[in-house]
C-alpha positions in Angstrom: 0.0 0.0 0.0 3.1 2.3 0.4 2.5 5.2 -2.1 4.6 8.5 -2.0 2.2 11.8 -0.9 2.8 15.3 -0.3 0.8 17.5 2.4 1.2 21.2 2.1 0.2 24.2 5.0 -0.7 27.0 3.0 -0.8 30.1 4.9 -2.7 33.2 3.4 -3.0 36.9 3.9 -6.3 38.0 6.1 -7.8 39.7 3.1 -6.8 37.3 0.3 -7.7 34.1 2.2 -11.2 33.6 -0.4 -9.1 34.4 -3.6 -6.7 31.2 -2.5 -9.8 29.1 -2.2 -10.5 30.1 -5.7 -7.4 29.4 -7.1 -7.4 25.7 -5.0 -11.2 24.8 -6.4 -9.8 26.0 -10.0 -6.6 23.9 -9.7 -8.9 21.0 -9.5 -9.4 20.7 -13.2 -5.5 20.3 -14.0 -5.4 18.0 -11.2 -8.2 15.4 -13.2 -6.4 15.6 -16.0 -3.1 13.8 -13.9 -3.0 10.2 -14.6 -1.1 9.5 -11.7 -2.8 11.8 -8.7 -5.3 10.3 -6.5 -6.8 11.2 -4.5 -5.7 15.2 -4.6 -7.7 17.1 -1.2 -7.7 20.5 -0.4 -8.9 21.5 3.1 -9.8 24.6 4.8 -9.1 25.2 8.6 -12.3 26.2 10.5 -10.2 27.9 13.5 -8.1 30.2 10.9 -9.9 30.4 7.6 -6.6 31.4 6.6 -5.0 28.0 6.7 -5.0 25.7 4.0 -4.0 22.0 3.7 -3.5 20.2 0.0 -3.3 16.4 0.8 -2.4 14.2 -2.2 -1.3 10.5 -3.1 0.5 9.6 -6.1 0.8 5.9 -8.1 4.5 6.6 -7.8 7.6 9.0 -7.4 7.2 10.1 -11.6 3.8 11.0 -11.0 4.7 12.8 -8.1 7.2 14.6 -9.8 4.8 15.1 -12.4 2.3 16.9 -10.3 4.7 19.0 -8.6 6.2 20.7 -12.4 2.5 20.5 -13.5 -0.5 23.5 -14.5 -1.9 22.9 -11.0 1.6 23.5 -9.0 1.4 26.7 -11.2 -1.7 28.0 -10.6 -1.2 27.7 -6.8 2.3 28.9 -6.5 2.2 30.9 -9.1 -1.0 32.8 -9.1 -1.9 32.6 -5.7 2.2 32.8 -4.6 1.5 36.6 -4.1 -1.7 35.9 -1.9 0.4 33.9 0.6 1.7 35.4 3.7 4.5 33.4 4.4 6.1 30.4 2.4 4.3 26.9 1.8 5.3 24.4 4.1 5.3 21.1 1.4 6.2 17.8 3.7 6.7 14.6 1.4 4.9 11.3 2.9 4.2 7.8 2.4 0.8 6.3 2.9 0.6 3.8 6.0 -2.5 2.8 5.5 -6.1 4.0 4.2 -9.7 3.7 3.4 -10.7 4.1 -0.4 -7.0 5.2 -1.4 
């Protein structure tokens, strides 16, 4: 079950927090198109509206490399780069274990 993963804190400005959630629901269409990223999960914190979480799972290290030099990664960081207050913090995972992964 071992698969490589990547969770990301997003932290954003006060007043650009709901243009980031924009740009995350929009990124979901280049995600689909991904062969190899699944699932792909963006969350919002519900103490600090300004936190974001992007969960993914990948069928292997390519794809993950994939997704990380692909049109989503550039929409978020690129577009909504300028709407974050302080850098991403990406941590690369494994899965353990799951339900419907």
């Amino acid at each position: 079950m071992a698969r490589p993963g990547l969770v990301i804190q997003f932290k954003t400005k006060p007043d650009t927090a709901e243009q980031f959630n924009d740009i995350l629901v929009r990124a979901l269409e280049h995600v689909e198109a991904e062969a190899g990223t699944r699932p792909w999960l963006t969350l919002r914190a519900e103490q600090d509206p300004t936190v974001f979480y992007l969960v993914d799972l990948f069928d292997d290290e390519d794809a993950r490399n994939a997704h990380l030099n692909g049109a989503a990664a550039e929409l978020i960081l690129g577009t909504g780069g300028d709407l974050l207050a302080e850098a991403p913090s990406p941590v690369p995972t494994t899965l353990v274990a799951g339900k419907a992964v």
